[in-house]
PADO-377023 format. One record per residue (C-alpha): residue number from 1; z, y, x. Coordinates in nm, 2 decimals. Each point is the difference from the previous one (the first is absolute). Layout:
% residues N
@seq: NUM	zz: Z	yy: Y	xx: X
...
END
This chain:
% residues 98
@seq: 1	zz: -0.06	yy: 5.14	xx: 6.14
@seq: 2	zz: -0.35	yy: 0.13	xx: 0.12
@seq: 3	zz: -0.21	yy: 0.15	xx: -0.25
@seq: 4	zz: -0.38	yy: 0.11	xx: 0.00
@seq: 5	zz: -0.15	yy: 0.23	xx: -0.24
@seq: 6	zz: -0.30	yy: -0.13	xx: -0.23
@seq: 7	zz: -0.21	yy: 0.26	xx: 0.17
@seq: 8	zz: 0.09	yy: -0.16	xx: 0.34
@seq: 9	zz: -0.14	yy: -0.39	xx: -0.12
@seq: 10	zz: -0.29	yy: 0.14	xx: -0.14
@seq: 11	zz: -0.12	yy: 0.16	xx: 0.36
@seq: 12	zz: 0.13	yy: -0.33	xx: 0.17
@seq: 13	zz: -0.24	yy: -0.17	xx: -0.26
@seq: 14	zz: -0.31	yy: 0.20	xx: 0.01
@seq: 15	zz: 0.04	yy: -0.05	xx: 0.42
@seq: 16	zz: -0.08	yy: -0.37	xx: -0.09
@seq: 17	zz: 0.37	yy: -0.09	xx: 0.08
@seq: 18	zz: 0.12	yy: -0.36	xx: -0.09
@seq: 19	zz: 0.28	yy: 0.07	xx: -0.23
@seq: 20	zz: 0.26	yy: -0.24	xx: -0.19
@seq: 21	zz: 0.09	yy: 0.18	xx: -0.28
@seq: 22	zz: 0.21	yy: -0.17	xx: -0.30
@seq: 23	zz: 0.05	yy: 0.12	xx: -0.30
@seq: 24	zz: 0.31	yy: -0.07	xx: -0.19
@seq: 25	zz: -0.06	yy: 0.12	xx: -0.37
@seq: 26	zz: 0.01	yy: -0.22	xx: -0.24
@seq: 27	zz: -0.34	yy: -0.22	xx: -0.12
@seq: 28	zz: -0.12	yy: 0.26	xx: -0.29
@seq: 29	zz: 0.04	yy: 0.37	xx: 0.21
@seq: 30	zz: -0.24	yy: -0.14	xx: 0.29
@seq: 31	zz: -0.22	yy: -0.13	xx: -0.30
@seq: 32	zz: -0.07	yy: 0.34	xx: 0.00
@seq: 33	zz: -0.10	yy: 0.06	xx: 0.34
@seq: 34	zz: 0.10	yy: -0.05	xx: 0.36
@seq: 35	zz: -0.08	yy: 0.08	xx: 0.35
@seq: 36	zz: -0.30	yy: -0.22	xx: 0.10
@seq: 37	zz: 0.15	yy: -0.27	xx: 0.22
@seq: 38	zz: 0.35	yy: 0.04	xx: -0.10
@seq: 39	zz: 0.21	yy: -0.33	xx: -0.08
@seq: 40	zz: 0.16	yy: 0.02	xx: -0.33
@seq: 41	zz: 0.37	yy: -0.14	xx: 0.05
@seq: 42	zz: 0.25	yy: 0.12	xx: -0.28
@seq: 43	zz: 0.31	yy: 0.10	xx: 0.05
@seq: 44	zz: 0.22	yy: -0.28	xx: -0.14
@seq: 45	zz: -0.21	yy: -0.28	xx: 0.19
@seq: 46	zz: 0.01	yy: 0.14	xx: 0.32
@seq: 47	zz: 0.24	yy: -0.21	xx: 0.18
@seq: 48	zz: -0.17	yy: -0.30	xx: -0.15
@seq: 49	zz: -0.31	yy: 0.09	xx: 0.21
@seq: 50	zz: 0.20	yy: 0.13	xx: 0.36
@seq: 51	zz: -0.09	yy: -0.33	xx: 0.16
@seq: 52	zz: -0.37	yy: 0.09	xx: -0.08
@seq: 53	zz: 0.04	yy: 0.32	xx: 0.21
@seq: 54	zz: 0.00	yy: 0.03	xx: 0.32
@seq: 55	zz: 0.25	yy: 0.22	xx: 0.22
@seq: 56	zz: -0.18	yy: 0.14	xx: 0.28
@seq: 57	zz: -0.27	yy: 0.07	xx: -0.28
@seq: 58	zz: 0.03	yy: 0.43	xx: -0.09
@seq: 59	zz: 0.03	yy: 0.00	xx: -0.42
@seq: 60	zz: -0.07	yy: 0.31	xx: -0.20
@seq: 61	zz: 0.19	yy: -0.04	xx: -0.32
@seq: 62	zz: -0.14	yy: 0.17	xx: -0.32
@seq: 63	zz: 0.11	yy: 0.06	xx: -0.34
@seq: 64	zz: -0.02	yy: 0.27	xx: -0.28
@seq: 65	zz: 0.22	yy: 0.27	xx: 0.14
@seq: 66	zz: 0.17	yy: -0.12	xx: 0.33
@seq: 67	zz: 0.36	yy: -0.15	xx: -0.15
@seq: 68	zz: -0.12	yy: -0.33	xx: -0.04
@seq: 69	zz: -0.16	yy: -0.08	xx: 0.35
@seq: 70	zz: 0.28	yy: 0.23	xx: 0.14
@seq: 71	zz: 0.23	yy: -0.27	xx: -0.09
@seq: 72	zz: -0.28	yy: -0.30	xx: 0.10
@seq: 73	zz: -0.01	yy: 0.20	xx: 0.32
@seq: 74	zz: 0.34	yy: -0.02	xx: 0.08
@seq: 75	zz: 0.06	yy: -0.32	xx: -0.08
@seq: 76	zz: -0.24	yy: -0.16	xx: 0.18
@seq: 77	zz: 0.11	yy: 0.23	xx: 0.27
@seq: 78	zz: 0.34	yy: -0.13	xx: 0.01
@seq: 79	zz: -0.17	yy: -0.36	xx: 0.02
@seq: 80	zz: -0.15	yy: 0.11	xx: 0.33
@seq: 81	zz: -0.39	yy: 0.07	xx: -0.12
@seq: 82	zz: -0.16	yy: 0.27	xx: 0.10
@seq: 83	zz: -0.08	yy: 0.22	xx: -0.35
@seq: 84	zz: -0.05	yy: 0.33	xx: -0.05
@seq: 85	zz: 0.01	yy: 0.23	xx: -0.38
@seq: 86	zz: -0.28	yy: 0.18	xx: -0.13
@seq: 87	zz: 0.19	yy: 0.33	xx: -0.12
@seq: 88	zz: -0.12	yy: 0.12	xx: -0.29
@seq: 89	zz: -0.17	yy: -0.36	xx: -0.13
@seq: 90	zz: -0.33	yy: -0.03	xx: -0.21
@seq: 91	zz: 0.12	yy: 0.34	xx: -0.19
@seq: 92	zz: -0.12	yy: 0.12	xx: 0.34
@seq: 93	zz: -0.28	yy: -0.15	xx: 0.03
@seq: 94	zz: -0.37	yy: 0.15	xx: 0.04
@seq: 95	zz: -0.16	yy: -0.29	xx: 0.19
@seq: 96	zz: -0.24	yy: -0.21	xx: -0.14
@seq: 97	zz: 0.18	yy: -0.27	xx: -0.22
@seq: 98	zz: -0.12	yy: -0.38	xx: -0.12
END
């Protein structure tokens, strides 16, 4: 599974990259805030939503603390899209959030 730190997204952001970032928590956590841009997807839907995605489209997956999108991350892996885990999740965090 490839991973990139919050720290590393931020940069890519601030460089005016075009990112796809989804966010698997559920409704009510990104209530509270999440990275501008990012796609909220929770966990428990998001095979409902695969033939939305596309698989030579990069996904960053984000949740709370990693574990979540770890396990988004390697399922869509295993599904042949091309995803990659945000370690350490929004507890991470220190970007700018929505």
């Amino acid at each position: 599974m490839k991973e990139i730190t919050p720290k590393e997204v931020e940069t890519l952001i601030q460089e005016g990259k075009k990112l796809n970032i989804i966010d698997v928590r559920e409704v009510d956590e990104v209530a509270a805030g999440k990275i501008p841009g990012a796609v909220n997807i929770p966990l428990g839907t998001i095979e409902s939503y695969m033939n939305e995605l596309n698989k030579t489209t990069e996904y960053i997956m984000v949740c709370r603390s990693g574990g979540r999108s770890g396990r988004a991350t390697l399922f869509l892996e295993s599904e042949g899209y091309n995803v990659i885990n945000m370690s350490g999740g929004m507890l991470a965090w220190e970007g700018d959030i929505e």
